[in-house]
N, C-alpha and C positions, 0 to 999 in steps of 0.2 A: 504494500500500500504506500500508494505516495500524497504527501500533504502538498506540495512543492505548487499545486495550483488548486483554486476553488473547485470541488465538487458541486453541481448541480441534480443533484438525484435528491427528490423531491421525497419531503419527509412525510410521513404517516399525518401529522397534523397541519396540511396543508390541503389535505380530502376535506369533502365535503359531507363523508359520510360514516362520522362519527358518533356513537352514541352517547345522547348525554350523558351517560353515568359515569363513562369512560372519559368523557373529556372533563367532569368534576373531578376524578381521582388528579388527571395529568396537571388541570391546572392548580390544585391544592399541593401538588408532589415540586410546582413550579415554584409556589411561595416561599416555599420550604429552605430549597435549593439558593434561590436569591439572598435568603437571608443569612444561608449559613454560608454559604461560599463566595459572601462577600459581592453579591451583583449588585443588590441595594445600595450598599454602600458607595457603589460606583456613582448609581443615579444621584445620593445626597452629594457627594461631589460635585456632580452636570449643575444642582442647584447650586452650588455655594456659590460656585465659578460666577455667575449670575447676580446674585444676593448683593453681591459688595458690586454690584454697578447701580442698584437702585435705590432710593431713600427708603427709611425706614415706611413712613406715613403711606408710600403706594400699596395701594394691593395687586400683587399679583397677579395674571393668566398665564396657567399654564396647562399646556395640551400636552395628551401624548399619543401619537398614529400607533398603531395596532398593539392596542394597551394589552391583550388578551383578558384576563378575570381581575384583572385590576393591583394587583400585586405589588407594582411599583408608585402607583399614584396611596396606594393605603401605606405606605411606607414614606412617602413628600408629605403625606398629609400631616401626618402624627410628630415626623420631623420637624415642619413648621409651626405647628403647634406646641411644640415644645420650645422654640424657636421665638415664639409669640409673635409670629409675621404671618399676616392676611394674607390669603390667596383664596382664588377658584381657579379650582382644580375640573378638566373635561377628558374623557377617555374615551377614543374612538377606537372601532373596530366591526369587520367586516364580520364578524361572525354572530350571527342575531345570539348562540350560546352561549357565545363568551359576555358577551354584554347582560343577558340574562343572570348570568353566573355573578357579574359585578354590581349589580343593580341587587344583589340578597345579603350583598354586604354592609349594607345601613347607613355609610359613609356618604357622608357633604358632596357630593361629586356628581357630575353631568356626566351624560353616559350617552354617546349616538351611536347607533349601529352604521357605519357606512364606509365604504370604500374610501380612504385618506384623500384622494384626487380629486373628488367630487362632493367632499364633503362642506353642508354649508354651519359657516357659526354662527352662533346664536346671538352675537355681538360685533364690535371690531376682535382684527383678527389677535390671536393669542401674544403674548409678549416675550412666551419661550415656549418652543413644540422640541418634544424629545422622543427619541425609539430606545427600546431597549431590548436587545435579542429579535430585532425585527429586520435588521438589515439585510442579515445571511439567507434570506428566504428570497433574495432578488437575484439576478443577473446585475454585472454591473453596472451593462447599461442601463439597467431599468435607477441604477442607483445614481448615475447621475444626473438622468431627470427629477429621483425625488429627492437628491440635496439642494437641486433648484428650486422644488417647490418649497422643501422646507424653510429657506432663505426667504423664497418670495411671502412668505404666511408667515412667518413669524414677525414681531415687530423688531424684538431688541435683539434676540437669535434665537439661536439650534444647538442641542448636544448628541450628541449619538452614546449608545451604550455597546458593545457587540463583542464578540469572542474574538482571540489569536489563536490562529491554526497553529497548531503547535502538537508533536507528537507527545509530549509530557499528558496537554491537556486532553489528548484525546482517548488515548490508554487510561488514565485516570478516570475520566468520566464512565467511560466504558465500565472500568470495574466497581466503580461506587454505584451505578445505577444498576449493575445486574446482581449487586448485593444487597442493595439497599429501598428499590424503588418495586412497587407495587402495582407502578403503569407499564402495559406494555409500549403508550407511547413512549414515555422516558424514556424508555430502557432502548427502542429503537431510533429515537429522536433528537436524543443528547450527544452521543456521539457522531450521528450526523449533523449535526449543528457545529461540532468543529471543523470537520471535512468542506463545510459550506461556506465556512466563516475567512478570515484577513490578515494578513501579515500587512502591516505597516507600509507598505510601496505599496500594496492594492490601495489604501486607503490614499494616500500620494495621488495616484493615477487617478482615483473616480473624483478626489476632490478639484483636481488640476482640469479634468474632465468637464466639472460644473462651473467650471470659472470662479472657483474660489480661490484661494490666494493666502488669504489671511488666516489662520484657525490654529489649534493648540490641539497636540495630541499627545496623551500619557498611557504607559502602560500601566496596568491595575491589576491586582492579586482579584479571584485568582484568573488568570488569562484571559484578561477583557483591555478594549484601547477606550478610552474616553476621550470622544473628541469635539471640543467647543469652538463653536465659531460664532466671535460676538459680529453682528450685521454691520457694528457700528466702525468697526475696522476694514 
């Protein structure tokens, strides 16, 4: 097996014809996963990066394209709040389940079910739009049309969240989830989400791609790049 370029073989949770029950286990096995292995903590990063460009007294918009069960906005939310900094918080995604699934979590939060492209807001547009583990499900062309959209929608910017291909993390994930995890999406989905995911020069290319130029990219435990690009630069 070679990591050495993106795989494109299309993950189990990319069907349309999943069962709810099963896609509750995957995305409760997701929350889980974020929290312990550090992806959250990525996202409170994408915020902070952010935070210190705005005054206290604003509040907030902040979106996120294909949220899936909400995971990481109920993670912004609680952070902020402890934070004691205003926001609304919106969670889009194409999957009428997944949105169903985040809408039983009782949490402050707008929820639209829609395709990120066509999606309309309910307001001016957001002041910061973030993905998180959403990027490796694209081609990269399709990715630097939506680093453009994400530029053109957001006001003040965009953070990305996503994995580094990396043999460490994919043998790893491979054996924590067929010891650990209880979906068989996981178990088939997590390591392909490495095989699908970026080394750093991809990330170079699709951003140079969209005409971006200006942006901040760090690596992050465990094997994810966080990369910010404030609009205003």
């Amino acid at each position: 097996m070679s990591l050495k370029t993106r795989s494109y073989e299309k993950e189990l949770l990319d069907g349309d014809d999943i069962p709810f029950g099963d896609l509750l286990v995957n995305l409760s096995e997701l929350n889980t996963i974020g929290e312990l292995l550090g992806g959250h903590n990525v996202t409170r990063r994408g915020i902070d990066f952010f935070l210190r460009r705005v005054p206290d007294t604003h509040t907030l918009t902040i979106a996120e394209i294909g949220c899936g069960g909400g995971d990481n906005l109920f993670a912004i939310h609680d952070y902020l709040a402890r934070k004691k900094k205003l926001a609304s918080l919106t969670g889009v995604d194409i999957k009428p389940d997944c949105i169903r699934y985040a809408q039983s979590s009782g949490f402050n939060i707008q929820w639209i079910c829609s395709d990120y492209r066509t999606v309309v807001w309910p307001g001016d547009k957001p002041d910061i739009i973030f993905s998180s583990l959403f990027c490796h499900h694209f081609t990269d062309e399709e990715l630097i049309a939506q680093v453009q959209w994400l530029k053109e929608n957001s006001r003040i910017g965009f953070f990305i969240n996503d994995l580094h291909r990396h043999p460490l993390a994919y043998h790893s994930i491979k054996v924590l989830t067929k010891l650990f995890s209880k979906s068989y999406l996981i178990r088939n989905d997590a390591p392909l989400s490495v095989k699908r995911s970026f080394k750093k020069k991809d990330w170079a290319q699709i951003l140079a791609g969209a005409g971006v130029s200006a942006y901040g990219i760090k690596w992050q435990w465990a094997f994810r790049f966080l990369i910010c690009v404030d609009n205003e630069q």
